[in-house]
C-alpha positions in Angstrom: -32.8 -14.6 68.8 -33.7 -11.7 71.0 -35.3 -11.7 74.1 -39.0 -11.0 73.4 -39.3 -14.0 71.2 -37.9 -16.5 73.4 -40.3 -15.0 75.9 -43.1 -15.8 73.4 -42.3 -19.4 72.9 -42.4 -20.1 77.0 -45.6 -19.3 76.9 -46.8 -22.3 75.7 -49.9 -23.9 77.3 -49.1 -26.3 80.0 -52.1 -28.3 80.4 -52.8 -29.5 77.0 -55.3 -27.3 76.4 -54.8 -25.1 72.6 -53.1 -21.6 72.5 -56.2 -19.7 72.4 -58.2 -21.5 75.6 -61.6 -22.8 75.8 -63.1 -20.5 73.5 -61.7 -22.0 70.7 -63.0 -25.2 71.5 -66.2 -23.9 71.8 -66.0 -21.9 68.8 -64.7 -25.3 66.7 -67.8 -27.2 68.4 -70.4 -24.2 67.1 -68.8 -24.4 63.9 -69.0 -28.3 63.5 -72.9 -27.8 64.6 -73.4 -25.4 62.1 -71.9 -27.7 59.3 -74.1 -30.6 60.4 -77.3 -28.6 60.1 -75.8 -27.7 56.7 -75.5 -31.2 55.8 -78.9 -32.2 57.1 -80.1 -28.8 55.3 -78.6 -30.2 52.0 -79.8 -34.0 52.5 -83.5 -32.8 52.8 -83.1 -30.4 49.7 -82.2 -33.4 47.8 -84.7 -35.7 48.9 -87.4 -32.8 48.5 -86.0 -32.7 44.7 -85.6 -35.9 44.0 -89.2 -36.0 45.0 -89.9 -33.2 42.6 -88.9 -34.6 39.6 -90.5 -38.2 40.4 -94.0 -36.1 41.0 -93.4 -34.3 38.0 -92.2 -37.4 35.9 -95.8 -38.9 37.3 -97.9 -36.1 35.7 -95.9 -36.0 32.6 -97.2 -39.6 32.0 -100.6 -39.0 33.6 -101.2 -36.7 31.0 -99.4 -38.3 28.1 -102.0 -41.0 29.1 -105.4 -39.1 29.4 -104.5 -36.0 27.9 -107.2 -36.7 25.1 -109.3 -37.9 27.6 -112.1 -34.9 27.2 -111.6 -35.2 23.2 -112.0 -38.7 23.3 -115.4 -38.3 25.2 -116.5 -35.7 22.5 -115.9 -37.6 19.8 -118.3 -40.1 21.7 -121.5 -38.9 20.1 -120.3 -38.9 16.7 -119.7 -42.7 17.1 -122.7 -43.0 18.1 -124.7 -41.1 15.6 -122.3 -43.3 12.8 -123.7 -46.8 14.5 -127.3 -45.7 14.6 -126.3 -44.5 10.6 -125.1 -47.8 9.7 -128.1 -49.6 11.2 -130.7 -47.2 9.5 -129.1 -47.4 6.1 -130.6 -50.2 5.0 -134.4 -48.9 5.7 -133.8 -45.2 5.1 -133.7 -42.6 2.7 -131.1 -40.7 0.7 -132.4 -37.1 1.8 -132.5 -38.9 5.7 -129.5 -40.1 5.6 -128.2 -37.2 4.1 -129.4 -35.1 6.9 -127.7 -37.5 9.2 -124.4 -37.1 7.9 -124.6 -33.4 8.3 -125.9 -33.9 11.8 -122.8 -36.0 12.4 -120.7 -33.8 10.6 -121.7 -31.1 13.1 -121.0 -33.0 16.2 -118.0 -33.9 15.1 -116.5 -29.9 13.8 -118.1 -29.2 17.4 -115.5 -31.7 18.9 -112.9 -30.5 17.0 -113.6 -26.9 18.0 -113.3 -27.6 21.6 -110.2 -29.6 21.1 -108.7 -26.3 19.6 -108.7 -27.3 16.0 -109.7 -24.6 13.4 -110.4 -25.8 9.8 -108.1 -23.6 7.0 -110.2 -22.7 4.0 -108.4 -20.5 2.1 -110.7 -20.3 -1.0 -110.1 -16.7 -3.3 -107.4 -15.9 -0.3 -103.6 -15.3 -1.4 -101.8 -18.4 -1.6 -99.6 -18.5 2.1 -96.5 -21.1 2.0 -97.1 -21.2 5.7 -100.4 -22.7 5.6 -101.0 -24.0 2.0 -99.7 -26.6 -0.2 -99.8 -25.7 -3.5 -101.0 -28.5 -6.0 -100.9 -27.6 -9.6 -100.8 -23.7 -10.5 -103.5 -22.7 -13.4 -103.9 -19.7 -15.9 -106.4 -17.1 -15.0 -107.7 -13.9 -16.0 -110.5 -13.5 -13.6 -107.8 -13.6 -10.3 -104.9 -12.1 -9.5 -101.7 -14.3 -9.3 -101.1 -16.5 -6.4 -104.5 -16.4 -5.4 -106.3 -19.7 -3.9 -109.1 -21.1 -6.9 -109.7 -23.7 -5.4 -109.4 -26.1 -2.4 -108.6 -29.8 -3.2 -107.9 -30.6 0.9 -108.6 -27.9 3.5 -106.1 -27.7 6.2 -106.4 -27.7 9.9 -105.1 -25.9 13.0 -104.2 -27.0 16.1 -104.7 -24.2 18.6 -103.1 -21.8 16.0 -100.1 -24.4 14.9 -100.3 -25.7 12.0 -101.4 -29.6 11.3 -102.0 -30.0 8.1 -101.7 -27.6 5.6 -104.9 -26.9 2.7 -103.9 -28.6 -0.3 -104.7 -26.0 -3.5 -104.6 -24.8 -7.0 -103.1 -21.9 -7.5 -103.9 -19.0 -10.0 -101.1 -17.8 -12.2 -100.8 -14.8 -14.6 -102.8 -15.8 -18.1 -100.6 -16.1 -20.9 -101.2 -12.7 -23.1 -102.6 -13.1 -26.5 -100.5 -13.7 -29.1 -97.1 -15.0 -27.2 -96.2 -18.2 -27.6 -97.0 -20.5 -25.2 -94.6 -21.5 -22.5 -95.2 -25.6 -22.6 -91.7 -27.0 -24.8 -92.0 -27.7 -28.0 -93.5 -31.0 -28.7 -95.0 -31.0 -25.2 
């Protein structure tokens, strides 16, 4: 060992008190305040979540619940106009009850409309996979091929997404005169 480092090690502290003084105590002590609001910091950002996801978890269900709550009150008047229906028919005529379907069939297309649902009638339009189920395919000469003859089922939209698709027949290039028919034999 050489001189300076035994001088180092006699100069311990003598009172008990760390190498660096009192500034490291006070230092340690600012440091262990700081990590306690930390803690209290991350506690309440917990809690604040936790409350979050409860709120959240709340709505979701509120509106699961009465999410149809405004189509539920437009359909409303078609019920009505369906009872008061039921408890002409006996007394009335075809052409005024006939009159009244049409008037509830209004009301109720005007429910749907609000609710966002858009009726697919694709009558004379190219058939579209997407949007149309097709149900039998049929020679024709008057339309071109995979064009919509006629509508068996219309479809519906819900705001732009697809509900039910239009259930069709299909037009499909005529068989030219003269070829044999494409059914098997014996069919």
């Amino acid at each position: 060992m050489n001189g300076t480092e035994t001088e180092r090690g006699d100069e311990g502290p003598e009172n008990g008190e760390s190498p660096a003084g009192p500034d490291a105590e006070a230092l340690l002590a600012e440091a262990e305040g700081r990590a306690a609001q930390h803690r209290s910091d991350f506690l309440r950002a917990i809690a604040e979540l936790e409350n979050v996801r409860k709120r959240s978890a709340r709505e979701v269900e509120s509106a699961r619940q009465f999410g149809v709550e405004r189509f539920a009150a437009d359909l409303l008047p078609v019920a009505d106009t369906l009872a008061l229906a039921l408890e002409s028919a006996a007394s009335a005529d075809a052409g005024t009850l006939a009159q009244g379907q049409e008037a509830t069939q209004r009301l109720l297309l005007k429910a749907f409309e609000r609710a966002g649902l858009t009726v697919v009638d694709p009558a004379g339009q190219p058939f579209d996979p997407t949007q149309h189920e097709a149900m039998a395919m049929q020679p024709s000469t008057g339309h071109p091929p995979h064009t919509v003859l006629q509508v068996v089922q219309k479809g519906w939209l819900l705001n732009g997404r697809l509900l039910r698709p239009a259930r069709v027949i299909v037009s499909e290039a005529a068989p030219a005169a003269g070829t044999p028919d494409s059914s098997p034999p014996g069919g």
